[in-house]
C-alpha positions as a Python dict, from the first residue, in 0.01 Angstrom:
ca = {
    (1, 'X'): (0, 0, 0),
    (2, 'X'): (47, 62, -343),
    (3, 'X'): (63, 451, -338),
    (4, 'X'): (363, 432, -75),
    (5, 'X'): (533, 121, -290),
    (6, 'X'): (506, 325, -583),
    (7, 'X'): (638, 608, -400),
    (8, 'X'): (935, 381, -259),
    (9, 'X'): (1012, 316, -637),
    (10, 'X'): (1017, 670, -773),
    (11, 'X'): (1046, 906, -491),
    (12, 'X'): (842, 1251, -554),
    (13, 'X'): (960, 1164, -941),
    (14, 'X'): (561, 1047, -1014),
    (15, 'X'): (211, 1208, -863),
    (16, 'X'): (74, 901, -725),
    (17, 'X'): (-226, 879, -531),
    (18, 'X'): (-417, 562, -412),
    (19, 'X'): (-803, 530, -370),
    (20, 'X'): (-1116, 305, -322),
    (21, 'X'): (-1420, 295, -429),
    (22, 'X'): (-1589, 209, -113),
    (23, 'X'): (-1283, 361, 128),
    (24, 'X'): (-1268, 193, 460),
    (25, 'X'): (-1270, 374, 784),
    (26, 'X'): (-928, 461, 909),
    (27, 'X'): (-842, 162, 1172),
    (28, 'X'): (-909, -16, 836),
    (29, 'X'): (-585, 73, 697),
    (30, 'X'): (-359, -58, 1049),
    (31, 'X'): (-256, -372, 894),
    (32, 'X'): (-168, -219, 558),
    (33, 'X'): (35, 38, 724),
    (34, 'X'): (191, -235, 951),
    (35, 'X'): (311, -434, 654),
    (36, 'X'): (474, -134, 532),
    (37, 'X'): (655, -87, 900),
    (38, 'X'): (754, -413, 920),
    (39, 'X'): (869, -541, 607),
    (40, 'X'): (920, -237, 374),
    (41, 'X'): (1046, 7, 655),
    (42, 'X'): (807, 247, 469),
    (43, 'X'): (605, 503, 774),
    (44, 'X'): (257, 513, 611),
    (45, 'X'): (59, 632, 960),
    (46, 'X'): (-57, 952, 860),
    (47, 'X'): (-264, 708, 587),
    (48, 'X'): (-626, 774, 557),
    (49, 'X'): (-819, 578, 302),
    (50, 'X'): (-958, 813, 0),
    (51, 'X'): (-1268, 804, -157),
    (52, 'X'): (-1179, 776, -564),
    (53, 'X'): (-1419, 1064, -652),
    (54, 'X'): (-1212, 1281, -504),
    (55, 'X'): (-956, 1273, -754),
    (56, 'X'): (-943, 1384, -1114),
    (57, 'X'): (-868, 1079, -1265),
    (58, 'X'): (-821, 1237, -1621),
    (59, 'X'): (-475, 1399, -1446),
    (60, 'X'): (-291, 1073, -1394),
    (61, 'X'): (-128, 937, -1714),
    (62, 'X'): (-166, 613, -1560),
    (63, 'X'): (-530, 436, -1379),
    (64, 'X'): (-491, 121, -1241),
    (65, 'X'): (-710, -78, -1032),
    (66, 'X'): (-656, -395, -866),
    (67, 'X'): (-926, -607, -950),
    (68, 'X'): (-1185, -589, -1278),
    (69, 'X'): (-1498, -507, -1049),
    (70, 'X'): (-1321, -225, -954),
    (71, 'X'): (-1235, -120, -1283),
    (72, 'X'): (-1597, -166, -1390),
    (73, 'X'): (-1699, 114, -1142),
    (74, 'X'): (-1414, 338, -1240),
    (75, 'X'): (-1517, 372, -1605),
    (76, 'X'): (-1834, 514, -1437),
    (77, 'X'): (-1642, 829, -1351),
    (78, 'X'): (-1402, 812, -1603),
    (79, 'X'): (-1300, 829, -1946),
    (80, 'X'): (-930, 695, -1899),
    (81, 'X'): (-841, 348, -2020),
    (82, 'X'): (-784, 161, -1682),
    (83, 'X'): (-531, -80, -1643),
    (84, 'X'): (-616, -392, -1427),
    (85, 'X'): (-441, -643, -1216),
    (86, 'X'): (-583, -921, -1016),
    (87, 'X'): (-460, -833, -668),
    (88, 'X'): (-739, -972, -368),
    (89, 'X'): (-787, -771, -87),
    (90, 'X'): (-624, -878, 223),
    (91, 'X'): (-848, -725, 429),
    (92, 'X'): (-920, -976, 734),
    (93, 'X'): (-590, -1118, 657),
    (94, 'X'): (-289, -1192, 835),
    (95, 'X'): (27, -968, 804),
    (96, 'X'): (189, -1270, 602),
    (97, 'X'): (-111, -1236, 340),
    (98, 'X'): (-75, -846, 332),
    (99, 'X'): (289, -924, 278),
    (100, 'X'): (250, -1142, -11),
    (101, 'X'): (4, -846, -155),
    (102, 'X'): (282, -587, -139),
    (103, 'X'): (527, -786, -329),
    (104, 'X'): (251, -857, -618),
    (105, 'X'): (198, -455, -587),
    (106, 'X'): (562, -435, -664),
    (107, 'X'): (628, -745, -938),
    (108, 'X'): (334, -525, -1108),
    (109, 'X'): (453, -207, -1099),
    (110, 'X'): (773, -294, -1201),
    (111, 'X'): (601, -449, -1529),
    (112, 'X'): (430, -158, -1588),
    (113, 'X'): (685, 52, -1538),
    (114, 'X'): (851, -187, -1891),
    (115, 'X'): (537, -214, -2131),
    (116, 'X'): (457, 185, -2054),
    (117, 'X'): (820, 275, -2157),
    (118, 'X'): (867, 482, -1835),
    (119, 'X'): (1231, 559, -1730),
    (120, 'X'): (1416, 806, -1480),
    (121, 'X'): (1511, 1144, -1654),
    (122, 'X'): (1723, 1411, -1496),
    (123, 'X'): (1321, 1622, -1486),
    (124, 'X'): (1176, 1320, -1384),
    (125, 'X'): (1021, 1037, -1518),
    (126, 'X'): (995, 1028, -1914),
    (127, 'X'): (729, 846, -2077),
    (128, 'X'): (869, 673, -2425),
    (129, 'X'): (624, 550, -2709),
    (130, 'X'): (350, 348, -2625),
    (131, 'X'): (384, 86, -2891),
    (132, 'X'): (598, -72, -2741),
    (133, 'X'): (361, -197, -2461),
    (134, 'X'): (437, -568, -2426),
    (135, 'X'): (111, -854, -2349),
    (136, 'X'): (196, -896, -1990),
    (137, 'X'): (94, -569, -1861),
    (138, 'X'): (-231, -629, -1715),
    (139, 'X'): (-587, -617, -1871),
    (140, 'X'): (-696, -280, -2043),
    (141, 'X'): (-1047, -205, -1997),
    (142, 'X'): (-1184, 96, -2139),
    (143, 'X'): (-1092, 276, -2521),
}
């Protein structure tokens, strides 16, 4: 949910790409993309859940991951700092609890979006200095 959130926020502005590090099958992914039907009018059905080795994670300015075991098995295949929120899983869930999941996905984005110093430019999205990152931003785990 949070690759096509992010992508709500910024259009084709930002390269954002979502994966796990134990991806699920497909039918996995049918709530997820339900929540994003029903309540964010967002068409995620050609989603397929990525494995996170697949990516080069030293491209993105920006890794996140939503929970701190997560984020312990990222810095296995990466160098980057991660960022880390505390977002549970609603897998098993109903679509009220994926729901609620979305809108944290969002709250946080839109936070990191302040202590990163990112803003719309006429090119894109501009990244402003970094000092001004702000406490509230989510754990940093890594250099």
């Amino acid at each position: 949910m949070a690759e096509f959130l992010t992508r709500r926020r910024f259009g084709n502005a930002v390269n954002v790409c979502s994966a796990g590090i134990r991806p699920g099958k497909p039918e996995d992914a049918k709530d997820a993309i339900e929540t994003l039907r029903e309540y964010f009018d967002l068409n995620a059905s050609e989603h397929t859940p990525r494995d996170v080795k697949a990516l080069n994670l030293e491209a993105f300015d920006h890794v996140v991951a939503l929970d701190k075991d997560v984020a312990k098995k990222l810095k296995t295949i990466t160098k980057r700092e991660i960022i880390v929120w505390q977002i549970d899983d609603p897998l098993g869930d109903d679509l009220l609890v994926y729901k609620q999941r979305a809108l944290e996905i969002m709250q946080l984005v839109g936070r990191l979006i302040l202590c990163e110093g990112i803003s719309p430019s006429p090119t894109g999205i501009r990244i402003e200095d970094k000092t001004a990152r702000r406490n509230d931003c989510g754990d940093r785990f890594g250099d």
